[in-house]
C-alpha positions as CSV (number, residue, x, y, z in Angstrom):
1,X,-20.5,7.5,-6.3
2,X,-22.6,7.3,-9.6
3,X,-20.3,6.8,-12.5
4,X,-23.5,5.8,-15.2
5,X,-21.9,9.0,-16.9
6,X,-19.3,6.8,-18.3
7,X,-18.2,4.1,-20.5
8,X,-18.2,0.7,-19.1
9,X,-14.7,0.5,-19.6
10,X,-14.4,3.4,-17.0
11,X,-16.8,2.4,-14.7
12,X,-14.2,-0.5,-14.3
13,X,-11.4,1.6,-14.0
14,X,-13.1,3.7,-11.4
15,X,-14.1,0.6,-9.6
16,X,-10.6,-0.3,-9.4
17,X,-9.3,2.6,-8.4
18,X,-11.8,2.9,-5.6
19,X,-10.7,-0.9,-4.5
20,X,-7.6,0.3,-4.2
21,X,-7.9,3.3,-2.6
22,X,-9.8,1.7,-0.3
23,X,-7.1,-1.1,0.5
24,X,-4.9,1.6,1.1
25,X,-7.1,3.4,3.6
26,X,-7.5,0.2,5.5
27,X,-3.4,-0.8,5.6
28,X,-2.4,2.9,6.5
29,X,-5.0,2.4,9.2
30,X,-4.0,-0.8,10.5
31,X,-0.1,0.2,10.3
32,X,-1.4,3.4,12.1
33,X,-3.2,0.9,14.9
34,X,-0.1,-0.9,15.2
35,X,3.0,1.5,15.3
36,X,0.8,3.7,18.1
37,X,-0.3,0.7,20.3
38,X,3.2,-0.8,20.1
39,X,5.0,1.9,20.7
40,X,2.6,2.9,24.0
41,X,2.3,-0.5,25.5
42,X,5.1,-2.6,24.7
43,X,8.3,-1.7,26.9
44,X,9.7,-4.4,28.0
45,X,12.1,-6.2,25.7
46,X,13.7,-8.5,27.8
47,X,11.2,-11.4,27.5
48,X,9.9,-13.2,24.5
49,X,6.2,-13.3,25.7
50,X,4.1,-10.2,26.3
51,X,3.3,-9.5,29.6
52,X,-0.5,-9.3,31.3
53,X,0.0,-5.6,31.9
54,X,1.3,-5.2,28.0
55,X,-1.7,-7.6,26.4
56,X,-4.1,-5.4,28.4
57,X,-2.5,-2.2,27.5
58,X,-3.0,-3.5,23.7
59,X,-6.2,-4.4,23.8
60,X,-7.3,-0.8,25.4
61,X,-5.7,0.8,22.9
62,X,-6.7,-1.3,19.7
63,X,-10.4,-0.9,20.9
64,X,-10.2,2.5,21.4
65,X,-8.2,3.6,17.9
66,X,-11.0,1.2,16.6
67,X,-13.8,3.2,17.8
68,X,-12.4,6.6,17.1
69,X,-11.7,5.9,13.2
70,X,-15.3,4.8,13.8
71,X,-16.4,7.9,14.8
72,X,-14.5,9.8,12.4
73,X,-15.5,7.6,9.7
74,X,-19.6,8.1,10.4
75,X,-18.1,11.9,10.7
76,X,-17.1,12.2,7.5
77,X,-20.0,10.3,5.8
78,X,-22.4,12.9,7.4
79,X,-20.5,15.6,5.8
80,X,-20.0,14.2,2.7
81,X,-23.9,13.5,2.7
82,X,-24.4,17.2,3.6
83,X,-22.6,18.3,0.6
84,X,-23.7,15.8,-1.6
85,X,-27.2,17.2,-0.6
86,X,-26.3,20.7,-1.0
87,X,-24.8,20.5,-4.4
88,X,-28.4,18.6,-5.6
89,X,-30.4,21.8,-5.0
């Protein structure tokens, strides 16, 4: 984002508020990754350690939430490209 339009004092605030959006994004997405993988591979609460089947089951589904927000990330950077492009002309 170009924010030479404004003061210094609010290219700092707007730098800020991006970090922090930003931080945000990444918790909600990591507290996403780990409510859905929990709650689809771990079942059995009678032992302290997970089992093979479980740590498996984890790491399937880690990679794949991974590489989906991926996808959806490059996604939305295309279309945000496209419109940045469009409003230019």
């Amino acid at each position: 984002m170009d924010f030479s339009h404004l003061s210094g004092a609010d290219q700092q605030k707007m730098q800020s508020l991006l970090e922090e959006k930003q931080v945000k994004d990444f918790m909600r997405l990591y507290t996403s990754l780990v409510d859905r993988c929990f709650n689809d591979c771990i079942k059995d609460f009678t032992s302290s350690k997970i089992s093979e089947k479980e740590d498996s089951c984890l790491a399937k589904c880690a990679d794949k939430f991974l590489k989906h927000s991926e996808k959806v990330g490059i996604k939305f950077q295309e279309q945000n490209n496209l419109l940045n492009q469009s409003l230019q002309k």
